[in-house]
One Martini backbone bead per residue (centre of mass of N, CA, C, O) as a GRO file, in nm:
protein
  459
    1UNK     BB    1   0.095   0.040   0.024
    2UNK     BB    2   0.011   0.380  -0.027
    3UNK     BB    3   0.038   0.691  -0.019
    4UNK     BB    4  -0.088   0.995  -0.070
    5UNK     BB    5   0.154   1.109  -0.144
    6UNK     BB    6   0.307   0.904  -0.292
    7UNK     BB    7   0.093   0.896  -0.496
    8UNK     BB    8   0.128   1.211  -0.606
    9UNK     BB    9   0.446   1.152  -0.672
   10UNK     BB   10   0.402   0.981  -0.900
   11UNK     BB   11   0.225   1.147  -1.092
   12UNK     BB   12   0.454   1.385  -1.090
   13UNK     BB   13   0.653   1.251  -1.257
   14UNK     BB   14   0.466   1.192  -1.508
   15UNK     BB   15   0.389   1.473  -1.558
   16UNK     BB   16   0.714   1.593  -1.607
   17UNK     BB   17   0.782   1.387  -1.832
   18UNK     BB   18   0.531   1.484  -2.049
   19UNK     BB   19   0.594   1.797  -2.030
   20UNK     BB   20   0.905   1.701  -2.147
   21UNK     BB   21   0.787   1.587  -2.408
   22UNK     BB   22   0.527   1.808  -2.488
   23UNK     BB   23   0.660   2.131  -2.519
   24UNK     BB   24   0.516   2.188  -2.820
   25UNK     BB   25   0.266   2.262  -2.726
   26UNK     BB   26   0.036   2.446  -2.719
   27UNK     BB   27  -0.064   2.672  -2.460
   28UNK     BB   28  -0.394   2.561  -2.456
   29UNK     BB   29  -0.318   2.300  -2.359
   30UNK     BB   30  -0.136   2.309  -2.127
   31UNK     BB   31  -0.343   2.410  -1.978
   32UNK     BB   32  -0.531   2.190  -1.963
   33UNK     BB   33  -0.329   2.007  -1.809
   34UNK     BB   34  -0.263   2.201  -1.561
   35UNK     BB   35  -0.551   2.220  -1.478
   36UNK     BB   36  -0.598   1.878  -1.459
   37UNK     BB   37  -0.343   1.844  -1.236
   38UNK     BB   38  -0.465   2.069  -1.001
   39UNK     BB   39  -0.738   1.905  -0.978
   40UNK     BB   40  -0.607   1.647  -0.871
   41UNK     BB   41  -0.422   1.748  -0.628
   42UNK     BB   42  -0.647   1.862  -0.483
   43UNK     BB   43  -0.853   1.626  -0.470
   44UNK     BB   44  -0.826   1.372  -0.551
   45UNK     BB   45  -0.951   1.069  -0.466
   46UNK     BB   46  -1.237   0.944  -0.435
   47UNK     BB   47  -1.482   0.857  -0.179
   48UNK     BB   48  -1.755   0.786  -0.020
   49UNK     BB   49  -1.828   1.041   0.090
   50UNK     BB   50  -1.892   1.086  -0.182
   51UNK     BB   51  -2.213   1.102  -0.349
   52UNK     BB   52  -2.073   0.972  -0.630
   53UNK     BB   53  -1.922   0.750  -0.444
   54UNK     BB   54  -2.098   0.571  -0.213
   55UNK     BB   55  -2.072   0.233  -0.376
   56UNK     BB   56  -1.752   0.324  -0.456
   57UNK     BB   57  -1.410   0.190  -0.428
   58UNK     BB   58  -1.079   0.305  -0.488
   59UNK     BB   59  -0.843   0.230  -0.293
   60UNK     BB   60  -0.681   0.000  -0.510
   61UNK     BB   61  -0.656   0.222  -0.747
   62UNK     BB   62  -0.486   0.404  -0.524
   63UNK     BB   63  -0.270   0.171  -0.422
   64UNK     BB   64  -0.167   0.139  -0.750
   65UNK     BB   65   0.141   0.201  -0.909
   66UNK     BB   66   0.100   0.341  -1.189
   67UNK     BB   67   0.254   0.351  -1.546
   68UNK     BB   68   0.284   0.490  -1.810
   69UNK     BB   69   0.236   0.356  -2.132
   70UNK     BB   70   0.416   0.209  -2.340
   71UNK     BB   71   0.499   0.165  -2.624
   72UNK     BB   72   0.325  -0.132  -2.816
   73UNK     BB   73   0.361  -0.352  -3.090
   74UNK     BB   74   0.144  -0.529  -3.240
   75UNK     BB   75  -0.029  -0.770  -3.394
   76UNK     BB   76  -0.270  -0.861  -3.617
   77UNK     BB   77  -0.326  -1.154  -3.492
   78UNK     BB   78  -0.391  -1.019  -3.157
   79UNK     BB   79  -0.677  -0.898  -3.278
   80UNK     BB   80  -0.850  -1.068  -3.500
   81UNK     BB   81  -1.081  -1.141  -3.236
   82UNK     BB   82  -1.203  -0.828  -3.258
   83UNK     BB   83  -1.297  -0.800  -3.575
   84UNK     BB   84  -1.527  -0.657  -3.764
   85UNK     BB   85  -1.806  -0.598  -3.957
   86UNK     BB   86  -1.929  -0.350  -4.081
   87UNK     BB   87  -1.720  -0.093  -4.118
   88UNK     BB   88  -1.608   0.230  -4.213
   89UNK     BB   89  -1.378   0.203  -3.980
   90UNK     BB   90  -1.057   0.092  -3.787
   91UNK     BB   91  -0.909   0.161  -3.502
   92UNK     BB   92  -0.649   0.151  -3.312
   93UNK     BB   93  -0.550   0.111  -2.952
   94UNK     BB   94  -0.227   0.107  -2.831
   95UNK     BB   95  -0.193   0.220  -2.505
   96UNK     BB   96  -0.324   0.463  -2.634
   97UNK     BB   97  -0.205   0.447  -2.908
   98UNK     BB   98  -0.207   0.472  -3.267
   99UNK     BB   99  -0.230   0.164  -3.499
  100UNK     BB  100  -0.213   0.212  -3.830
  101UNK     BB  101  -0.061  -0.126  -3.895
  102UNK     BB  102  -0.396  -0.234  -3.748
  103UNK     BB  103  -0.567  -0.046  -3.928
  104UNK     BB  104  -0.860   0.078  -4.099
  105UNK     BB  105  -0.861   0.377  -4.327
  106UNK     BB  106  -1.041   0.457  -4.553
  107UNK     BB  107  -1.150   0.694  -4.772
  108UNK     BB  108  -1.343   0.975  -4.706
  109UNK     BB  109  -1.628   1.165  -4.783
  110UNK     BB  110  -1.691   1.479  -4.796
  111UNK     BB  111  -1.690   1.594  -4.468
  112UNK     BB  112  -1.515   1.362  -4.333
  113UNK     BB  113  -1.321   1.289  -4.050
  114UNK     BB  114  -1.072   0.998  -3.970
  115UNK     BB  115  -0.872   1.020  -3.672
  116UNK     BB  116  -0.604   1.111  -3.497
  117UNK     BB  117  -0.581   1.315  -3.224
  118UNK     BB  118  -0.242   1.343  -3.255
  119UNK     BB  119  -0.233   1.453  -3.553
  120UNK     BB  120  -0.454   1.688  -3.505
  121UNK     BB  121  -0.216   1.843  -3.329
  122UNK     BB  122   0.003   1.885  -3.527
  123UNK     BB  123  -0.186   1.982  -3.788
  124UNK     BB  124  -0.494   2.147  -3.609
  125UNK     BB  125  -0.503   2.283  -3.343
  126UNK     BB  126  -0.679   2.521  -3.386
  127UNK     BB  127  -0.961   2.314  -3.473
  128UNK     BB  128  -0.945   2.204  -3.143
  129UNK     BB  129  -1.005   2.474  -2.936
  130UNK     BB  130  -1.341   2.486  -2.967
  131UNK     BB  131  -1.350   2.176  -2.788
  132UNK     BB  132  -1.102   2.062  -2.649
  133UNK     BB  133  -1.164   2.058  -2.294
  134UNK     BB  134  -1.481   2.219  -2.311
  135UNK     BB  135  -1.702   1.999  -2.117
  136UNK     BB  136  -1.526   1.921  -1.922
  137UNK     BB  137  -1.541   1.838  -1.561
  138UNK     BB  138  -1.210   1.896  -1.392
  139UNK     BB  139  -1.337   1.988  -1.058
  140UNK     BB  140  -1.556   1.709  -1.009
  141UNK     BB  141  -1.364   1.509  -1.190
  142UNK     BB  142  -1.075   1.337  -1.144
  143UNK     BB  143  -1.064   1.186  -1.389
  144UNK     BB  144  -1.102   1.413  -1.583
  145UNK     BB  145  -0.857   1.558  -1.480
  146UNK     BB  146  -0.637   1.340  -1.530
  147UNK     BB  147  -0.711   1.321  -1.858
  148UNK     BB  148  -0.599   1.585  -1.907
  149UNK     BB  149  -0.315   1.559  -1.837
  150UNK     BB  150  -0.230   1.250  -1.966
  151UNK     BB  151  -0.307   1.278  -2.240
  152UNK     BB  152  -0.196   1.207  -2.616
  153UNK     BB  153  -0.454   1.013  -2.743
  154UNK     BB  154  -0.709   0.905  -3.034
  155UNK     BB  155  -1.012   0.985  -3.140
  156UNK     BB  156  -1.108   1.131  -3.474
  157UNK     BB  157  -1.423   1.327  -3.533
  158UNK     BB  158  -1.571   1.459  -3.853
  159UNK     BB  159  -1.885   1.577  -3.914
  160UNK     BB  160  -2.003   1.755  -4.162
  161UNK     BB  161  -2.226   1.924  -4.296
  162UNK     BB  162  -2.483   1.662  -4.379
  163UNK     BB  163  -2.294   1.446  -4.311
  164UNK     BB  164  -2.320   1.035  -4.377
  165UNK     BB  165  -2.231   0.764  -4.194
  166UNK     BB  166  -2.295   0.477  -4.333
  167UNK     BB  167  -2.097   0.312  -4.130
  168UNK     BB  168  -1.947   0.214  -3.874
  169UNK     BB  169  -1.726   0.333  -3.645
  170UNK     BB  170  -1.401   0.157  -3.452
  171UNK     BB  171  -1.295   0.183  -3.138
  172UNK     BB  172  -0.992   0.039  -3.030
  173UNK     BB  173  -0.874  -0.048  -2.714
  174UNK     BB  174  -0.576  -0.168  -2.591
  175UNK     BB  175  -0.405  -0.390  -2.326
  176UNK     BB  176  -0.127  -0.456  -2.204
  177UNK     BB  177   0.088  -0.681  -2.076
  178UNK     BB  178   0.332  -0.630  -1.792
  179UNK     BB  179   0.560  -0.569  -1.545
  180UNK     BB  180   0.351  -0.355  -1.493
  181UNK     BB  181   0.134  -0.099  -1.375
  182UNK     BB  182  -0.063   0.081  -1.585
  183UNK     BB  183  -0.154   0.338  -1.785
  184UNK     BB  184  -0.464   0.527  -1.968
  185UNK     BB  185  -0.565   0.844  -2.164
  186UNK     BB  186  -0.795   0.898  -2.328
  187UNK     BB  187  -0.911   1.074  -2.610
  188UNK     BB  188  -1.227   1.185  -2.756
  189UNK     BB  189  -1.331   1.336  -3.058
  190UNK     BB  190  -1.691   1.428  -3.151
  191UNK     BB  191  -1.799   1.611  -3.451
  192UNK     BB  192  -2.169   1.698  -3.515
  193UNK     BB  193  -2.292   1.835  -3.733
  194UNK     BB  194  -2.525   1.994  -3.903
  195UNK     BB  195  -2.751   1.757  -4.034
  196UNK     BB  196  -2.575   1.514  -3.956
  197UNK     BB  197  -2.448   1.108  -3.946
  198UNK     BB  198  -2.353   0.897  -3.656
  199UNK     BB  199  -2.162   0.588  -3.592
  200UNK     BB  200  -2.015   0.447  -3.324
  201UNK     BB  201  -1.742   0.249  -3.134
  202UNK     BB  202  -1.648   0.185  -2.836
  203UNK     BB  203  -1.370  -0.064  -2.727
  204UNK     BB  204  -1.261  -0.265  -2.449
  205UNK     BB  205  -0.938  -0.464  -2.435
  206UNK     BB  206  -0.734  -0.725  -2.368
  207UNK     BB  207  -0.373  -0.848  -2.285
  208UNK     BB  208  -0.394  -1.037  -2.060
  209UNK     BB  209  -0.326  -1.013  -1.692
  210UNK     BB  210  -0.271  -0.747  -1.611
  211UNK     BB  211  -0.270  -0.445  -1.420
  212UNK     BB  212  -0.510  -0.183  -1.538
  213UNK     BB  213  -0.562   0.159  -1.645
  214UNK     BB  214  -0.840   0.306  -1.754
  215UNK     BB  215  -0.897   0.659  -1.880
  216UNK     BB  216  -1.161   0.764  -2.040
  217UNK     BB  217  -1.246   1.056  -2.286
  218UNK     BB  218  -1.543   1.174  -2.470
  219UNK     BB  219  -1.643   1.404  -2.686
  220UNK     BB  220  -1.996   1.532  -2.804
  221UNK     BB  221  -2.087   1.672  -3.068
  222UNK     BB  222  -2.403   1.815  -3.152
  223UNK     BB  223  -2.559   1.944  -3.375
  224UNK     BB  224  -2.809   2.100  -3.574
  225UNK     BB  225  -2.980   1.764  -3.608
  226UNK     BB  226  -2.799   1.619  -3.525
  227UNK     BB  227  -2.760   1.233  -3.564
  228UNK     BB  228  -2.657   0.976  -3.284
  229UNK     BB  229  -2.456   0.677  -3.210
  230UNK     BB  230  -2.318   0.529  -2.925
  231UNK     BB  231  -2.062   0.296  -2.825
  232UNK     BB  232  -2.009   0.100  -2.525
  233UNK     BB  233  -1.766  -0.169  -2.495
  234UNK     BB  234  -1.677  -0.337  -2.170
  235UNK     BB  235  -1.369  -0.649  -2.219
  236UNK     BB  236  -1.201  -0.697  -2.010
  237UNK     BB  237  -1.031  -0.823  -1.737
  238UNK     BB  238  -1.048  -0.844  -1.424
  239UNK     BB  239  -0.773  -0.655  -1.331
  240UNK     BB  240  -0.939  -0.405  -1.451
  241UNK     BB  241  -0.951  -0.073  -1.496
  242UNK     BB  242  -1.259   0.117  -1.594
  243UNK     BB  243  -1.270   0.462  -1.686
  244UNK     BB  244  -1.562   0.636  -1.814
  245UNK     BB  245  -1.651   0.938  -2.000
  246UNK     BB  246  -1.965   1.081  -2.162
  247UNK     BB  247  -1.970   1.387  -2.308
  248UNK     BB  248  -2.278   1.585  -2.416
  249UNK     BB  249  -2.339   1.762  -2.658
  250UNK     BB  250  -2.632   1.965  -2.746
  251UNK     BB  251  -2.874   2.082  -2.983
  252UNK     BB  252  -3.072   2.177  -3.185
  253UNK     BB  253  -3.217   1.879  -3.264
  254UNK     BB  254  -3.055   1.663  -3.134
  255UNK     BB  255  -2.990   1.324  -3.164
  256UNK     BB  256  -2.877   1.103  -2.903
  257UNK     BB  257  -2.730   0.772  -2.834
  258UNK     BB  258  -2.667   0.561  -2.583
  259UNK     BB  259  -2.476   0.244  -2.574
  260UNK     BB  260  -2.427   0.035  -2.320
  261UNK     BB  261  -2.141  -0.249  -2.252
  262UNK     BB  262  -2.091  -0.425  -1.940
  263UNK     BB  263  -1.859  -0.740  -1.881
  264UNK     BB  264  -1.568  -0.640  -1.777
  265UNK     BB  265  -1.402  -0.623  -1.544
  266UNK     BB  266  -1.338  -0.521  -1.175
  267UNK     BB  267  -1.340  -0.189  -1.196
  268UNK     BB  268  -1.633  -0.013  -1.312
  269UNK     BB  269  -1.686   0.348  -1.466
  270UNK     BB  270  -1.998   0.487  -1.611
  271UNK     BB  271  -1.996   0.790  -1.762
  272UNK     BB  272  -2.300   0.989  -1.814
  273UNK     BB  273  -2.304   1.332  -2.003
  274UNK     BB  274  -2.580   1.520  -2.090
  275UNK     BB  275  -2.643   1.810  -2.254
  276UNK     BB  276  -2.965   2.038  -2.324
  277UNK     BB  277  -2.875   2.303  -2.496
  278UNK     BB  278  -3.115   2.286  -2.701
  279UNK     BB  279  -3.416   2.337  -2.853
  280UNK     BB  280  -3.546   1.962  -2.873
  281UNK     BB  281  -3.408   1.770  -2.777
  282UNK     BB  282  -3.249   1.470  -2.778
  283UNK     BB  283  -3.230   1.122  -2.545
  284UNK     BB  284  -3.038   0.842  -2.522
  285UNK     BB  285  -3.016   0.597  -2.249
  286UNK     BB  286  -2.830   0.290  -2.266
  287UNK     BB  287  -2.802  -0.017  -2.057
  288UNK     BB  288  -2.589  -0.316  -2.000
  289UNK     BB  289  -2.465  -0.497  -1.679
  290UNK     BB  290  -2.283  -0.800  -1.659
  291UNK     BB  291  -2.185  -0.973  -1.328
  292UNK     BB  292  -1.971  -1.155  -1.171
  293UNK     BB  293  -1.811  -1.252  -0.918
  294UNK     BB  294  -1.605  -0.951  -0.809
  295UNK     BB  295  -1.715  -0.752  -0.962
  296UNK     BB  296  -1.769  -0.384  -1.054
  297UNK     BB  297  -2.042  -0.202  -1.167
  298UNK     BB  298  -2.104   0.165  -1.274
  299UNK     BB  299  -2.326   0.377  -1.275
  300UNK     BB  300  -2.332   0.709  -1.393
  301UNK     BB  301  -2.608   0.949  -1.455
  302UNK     BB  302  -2.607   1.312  -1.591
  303UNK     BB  303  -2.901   1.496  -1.668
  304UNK     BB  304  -2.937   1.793  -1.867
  305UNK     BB  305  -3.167   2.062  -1.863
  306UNK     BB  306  -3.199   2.371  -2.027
  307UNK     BB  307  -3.412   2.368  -2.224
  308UNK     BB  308  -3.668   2.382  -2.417
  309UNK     BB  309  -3.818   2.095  -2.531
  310UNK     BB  310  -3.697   1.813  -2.403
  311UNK     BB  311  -3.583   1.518  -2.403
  312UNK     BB  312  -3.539   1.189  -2.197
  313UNK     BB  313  -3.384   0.835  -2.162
  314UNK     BB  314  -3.366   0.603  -1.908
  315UNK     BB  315  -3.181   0.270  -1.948
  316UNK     BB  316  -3.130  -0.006  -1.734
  317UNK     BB  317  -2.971  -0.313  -1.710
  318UNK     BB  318  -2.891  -0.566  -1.474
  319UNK     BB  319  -2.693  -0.882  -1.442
  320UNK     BB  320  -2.612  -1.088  -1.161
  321UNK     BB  321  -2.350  -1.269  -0.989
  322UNK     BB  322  -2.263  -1.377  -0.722
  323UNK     BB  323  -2.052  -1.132  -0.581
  324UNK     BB  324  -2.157  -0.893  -0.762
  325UNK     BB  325  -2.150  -0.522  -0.787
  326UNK     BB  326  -2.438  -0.270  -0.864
  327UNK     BB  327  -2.445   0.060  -0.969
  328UNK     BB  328  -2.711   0.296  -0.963
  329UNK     BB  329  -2.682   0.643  -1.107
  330UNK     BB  330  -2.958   0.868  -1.167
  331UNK     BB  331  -2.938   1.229  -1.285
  332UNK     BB  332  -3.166   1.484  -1.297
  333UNK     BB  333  -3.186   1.790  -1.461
  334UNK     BB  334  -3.383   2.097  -1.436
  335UNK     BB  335  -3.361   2.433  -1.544
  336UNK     BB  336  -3.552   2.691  -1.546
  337UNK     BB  337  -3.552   2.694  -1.861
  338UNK     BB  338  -3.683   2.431  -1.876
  339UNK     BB  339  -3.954   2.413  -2.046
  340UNK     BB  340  -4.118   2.075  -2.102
  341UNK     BB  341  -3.962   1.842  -1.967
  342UNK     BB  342  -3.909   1.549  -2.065
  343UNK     BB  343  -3.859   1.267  -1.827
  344UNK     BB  344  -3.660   0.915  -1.775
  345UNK     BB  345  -3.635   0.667  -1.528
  346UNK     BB  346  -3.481   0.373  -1.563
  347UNK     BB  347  -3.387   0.050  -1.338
  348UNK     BB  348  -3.292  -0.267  -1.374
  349UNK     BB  349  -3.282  -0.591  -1.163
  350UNK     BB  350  -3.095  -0.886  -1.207
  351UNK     BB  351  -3.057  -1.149  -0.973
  352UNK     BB  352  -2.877  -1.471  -0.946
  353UNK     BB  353  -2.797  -1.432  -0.646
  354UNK     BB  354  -2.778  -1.402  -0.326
  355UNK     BB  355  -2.480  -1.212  -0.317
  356UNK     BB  356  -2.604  -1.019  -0.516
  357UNK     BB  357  -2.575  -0.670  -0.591
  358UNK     BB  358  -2.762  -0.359  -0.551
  359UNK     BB  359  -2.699  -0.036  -0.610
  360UNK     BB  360  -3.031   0.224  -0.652
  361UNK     BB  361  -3.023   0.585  -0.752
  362UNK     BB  362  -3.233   0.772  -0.832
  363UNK     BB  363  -3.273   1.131  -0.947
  364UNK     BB  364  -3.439   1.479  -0.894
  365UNK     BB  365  -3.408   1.782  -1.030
  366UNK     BB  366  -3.634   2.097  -1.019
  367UNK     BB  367  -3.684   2.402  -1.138
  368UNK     BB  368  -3.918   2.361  -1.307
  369UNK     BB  369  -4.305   2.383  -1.380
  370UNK     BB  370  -4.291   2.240  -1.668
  371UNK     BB  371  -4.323   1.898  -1.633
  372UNK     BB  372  -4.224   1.560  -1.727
  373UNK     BB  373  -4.127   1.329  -1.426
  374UNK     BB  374  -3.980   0.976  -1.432
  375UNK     BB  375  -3.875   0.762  -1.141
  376UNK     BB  376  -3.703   0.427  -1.106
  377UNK     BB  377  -3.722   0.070  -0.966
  378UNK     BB  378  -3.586  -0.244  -0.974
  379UNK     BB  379  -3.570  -0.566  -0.821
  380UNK     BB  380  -3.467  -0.936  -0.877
  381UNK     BB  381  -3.618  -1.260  -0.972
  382UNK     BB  382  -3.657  -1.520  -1.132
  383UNK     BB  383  -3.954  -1.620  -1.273
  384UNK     BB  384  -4.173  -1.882  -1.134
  385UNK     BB  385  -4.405  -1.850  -1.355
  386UNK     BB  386  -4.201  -1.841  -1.625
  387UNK     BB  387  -4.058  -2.104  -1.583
  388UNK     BB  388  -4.327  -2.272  -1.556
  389UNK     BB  389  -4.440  -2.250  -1.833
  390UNK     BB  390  -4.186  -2.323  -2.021
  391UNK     BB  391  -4.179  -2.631  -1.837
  392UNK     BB  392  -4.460  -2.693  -1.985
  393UNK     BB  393  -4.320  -2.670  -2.277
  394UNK     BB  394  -4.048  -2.875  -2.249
  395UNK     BB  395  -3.860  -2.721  -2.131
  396UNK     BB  396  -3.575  -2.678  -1.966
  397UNK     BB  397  -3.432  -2.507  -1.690
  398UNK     BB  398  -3.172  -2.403  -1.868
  399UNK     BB  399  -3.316  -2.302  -2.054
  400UNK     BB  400  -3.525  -2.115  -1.936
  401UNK     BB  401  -3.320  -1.946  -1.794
  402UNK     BB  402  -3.164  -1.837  -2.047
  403UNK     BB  403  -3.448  -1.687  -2.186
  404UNK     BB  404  -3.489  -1.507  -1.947
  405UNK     BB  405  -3.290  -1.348  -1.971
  406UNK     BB  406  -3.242  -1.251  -2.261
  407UNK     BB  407  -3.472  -1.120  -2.244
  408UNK     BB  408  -3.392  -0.894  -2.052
  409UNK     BB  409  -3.129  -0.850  -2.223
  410UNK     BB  410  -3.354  -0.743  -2.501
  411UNK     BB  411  -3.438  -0.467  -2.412
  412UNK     BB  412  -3.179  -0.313  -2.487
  413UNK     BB  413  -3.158  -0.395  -2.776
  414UNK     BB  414  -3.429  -0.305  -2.852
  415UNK     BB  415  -3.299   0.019  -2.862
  416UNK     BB  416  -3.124  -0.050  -3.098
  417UNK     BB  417  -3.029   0.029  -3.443
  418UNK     BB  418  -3.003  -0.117  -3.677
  419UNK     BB  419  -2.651  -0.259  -3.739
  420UNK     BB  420  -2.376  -0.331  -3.683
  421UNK     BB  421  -2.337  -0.277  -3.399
  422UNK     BB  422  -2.615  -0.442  -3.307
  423UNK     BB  423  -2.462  -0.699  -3.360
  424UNK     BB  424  -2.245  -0.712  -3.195
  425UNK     BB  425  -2.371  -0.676  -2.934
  426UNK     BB  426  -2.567  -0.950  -2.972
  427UNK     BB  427  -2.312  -1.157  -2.965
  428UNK     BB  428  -2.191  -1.103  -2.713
  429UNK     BB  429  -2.451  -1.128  -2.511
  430UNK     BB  430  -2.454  -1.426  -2.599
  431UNK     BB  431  -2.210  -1.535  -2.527
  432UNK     BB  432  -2.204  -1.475  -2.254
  433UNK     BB  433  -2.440  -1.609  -2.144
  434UNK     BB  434  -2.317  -1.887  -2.170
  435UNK     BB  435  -2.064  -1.869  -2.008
  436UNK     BB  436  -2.186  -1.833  -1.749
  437UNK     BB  437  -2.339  -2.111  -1.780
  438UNK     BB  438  -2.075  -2.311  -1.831
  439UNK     BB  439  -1.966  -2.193  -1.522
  440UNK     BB  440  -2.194  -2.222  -1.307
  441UNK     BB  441  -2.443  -2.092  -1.257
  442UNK     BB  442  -2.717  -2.115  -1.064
  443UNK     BB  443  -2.938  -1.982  -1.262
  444UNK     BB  444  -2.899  -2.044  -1.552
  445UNK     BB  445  -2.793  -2.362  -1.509
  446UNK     BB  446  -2.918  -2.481  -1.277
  447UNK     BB  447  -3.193  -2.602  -1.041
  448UNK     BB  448  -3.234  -2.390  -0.864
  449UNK     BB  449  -3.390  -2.231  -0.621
  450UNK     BB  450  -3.534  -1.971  -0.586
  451UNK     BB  451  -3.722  -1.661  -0.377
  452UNK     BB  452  -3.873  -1.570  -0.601
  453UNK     BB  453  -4.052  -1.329  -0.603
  454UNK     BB  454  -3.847  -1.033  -0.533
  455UNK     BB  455  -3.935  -0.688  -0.518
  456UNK     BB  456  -3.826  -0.332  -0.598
  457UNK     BB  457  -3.929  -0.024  -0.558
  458UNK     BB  458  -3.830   0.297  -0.694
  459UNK     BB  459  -4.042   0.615  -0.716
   0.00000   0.00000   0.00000
């Protein structure tokens, strides 16, 4: 274990030796570097104590000496099971920085533009000085303070006026496993124009299983009518770290859907803040995450309305197993100007053992007095009227149990657009859901009687 000030004091090494490799950046970049790591140095990593991480212990993350992951080059054929088809670009992403040698980035029509965060700091700092950094709170939020200070590369898209991605890019992030436990802090910028359309998809995945830190964050700007679908989805290893942050400014008329899928990794944090700051805005926050032996899987979400006539929709639904413990935390704030504000926050979670935990705080402040919002929860176990009903169809007791979990798993699925990226969804939902049956789920896969329907309503 170290202490606080060594901890400190590593962060501050890695620090001092970034900003004296990174020199010649522009002035107003390294001010967002310093002003992100006097914000880390400031606030620290956050407690319990703190009400938006009451139910989420980072001491492990933070008593464990990280350092920024050295370069290193993998082969194709070592990411080749991460490869999706139907996708107009694959960006790979080795430690933190962009691999262009098993990438596949095709020239796209004007005016879309896919590259590395670090090649356009390069070539055209001036352009992303408008977006970059501009959103994220880093007073708030020590990860993305973090990320502010030690961010070096990352994903590039701008779809610009008008244009239309015709199908989705993909975000690899890999981490590979080293002699020590490595940090990366990655960044991406995506700016979609005025009624312009895209589709993305983040994933991060590992090589290995050494302890490793990823703490990525992302803006999201949608232009006035820009429709965009996001997805992030996170399958490390169990040893891994996961700490992500997708920060949605939204403008007049845009439609925006989040699909979060959490499947690995042993700490994992997914932080979405979409804020409709155009007047008639729209946001879809949709995610499932499956947890099982000892992972721990938190979900905060801060969904804010500035403005008026704007919709949002938030859907969670968590299933856990073993001894997993899952967290949904959603925050709708809605601001005195924002009058006619429509917001829904609904968090599902089915319980697979006795021992999976789930804590779930739905929350609306509201400033304004025109407005329809309502937040709820459930949390429960396998219904033994729907299992019986199955048994009498003749389906044996471990198949019954697998169709159930699924369809719970398939509210998610069905709120997704048809697309590459919702195949590829569903392919890894439905294998994650065999192997942990295959694995002796007590509740998917052998004949136990659960407590029968147990429901928790919260409303």
């Amino acid at each position: 274990m170290i202490t606080a000030s060594e901890q400190l004091h590593t962060y501050l090494e890695s620090f001092t030796e970034l900003e004296n490799r990174l020199a010649r950046e522009p002035r107003w970049l390294r001010n967002l570097r310093e002003e992100g790591f006097a914000g880390f140095s400031e606030a620290g990593f956050p407690t319990t104590h703190d009400e938006d991480w009451r139910f989420t212990n980072v001491s492990s993350l933070a008593a464990t000496p990280f350092q920024l992951a050295a370069p290193e080059k993998v082969r194709a054929g070592e990411v080749e099971r991460f490869k999706v088809s139907g996708f107009a670009a694959r960006l790979v992403f080795v430690n933190g920085r962009f691999a262009p040698e098993i990438s596949t980035v095709p020239p796209l029509a004007r005016p879309i533009r896919v590259s590395s965060l670090a090649e356009e700091i390069a070539a055209n700092p001036a352009g992303l000085e408008p977006h970059l950094g501009r959103y994220l709170n880093t007073q708030r939020d020590a990860f993305c303070a973090l990320n502010a200070a030690f961010f070096e590369d990352g994903a590039y898209l701008r779809i610009g006026k008008g244009g239309v991605l015709e199908s989705p890019v993909h975000l690899l992030f890999v981490t590979t496993a080293g002699d020590r436990p490595v940090m990366t802090h990655s960044r991406n910028l995506i700016v979609v124009e005025q009624e312009a359309q895209a589709t993305l998809v983040e994933e991060y995945v590992s090589l290995g299983e050494q302890p490793a830190f990823s703490n990525t964050a992302t803006e999201l700007v949608a232009g006035e009518n820009a429709v965009v679908s996001h997805y992030m989805i996170e399958r490390e290893h169990r040893q891994a770290f996961n700490f992500s942050t997708l920060r949605i400014q939204l403008g007049r008329s845009a439609n925006v859907a989040s699909h979060s899928l959490l499947l690995g990794g042993g700490l994992v944090r997914n932080n979405v803040h979409p804020v409709l700051a155009g007047e008639g805005a729209e946001c879809l926050i949709n995610g499932l995450f499956i947890g099982s032996g000892r992972q721990h899987m938190d979900n905060y979400m801060l969904v804010e309305h500035q403005s008026p006539h704007c919709a949002s929709r938030q859907f969670y639904n968590g299933i856990l197993d073993r001894q997993a413990h899952g967290v949904f935390h959603g925050r709708i704030i809605v601001h005195p100007d924002a009058q006619k504000t429509d917001a829904k926050q609904t968090n599902r979670n089915l319980l697979l053992s006795d021992d999976a935990r789930i804590d779930t705080k739905p929350q609306l402040e509201i400033y304004a007095d025109d407005v329809k919002c309502t937040h709820g929860a459930t949390i429960g176990q396998i219904d033994e009227d729907a299992l019986f009903y199955l048994r009498s169809r003749g389906i044996d007791e471990a198949s019954a149990r697998r169709v159930l979990v699924m369809a719970f798993a398939n509210e998610c699925l069905d709120r997704m657009s048809g697309s590459a990226a919702r195949e590829h969804v569903e392919q890894l939902v439905g294998r994650h859901l065999l192997e942990l049956a295959d694995n002796g789920s007590p509740a998917v896969h052998s004949g136990r009687r659960d407590r029968g329907r147990n429901f928790e309503e919260v409303g």
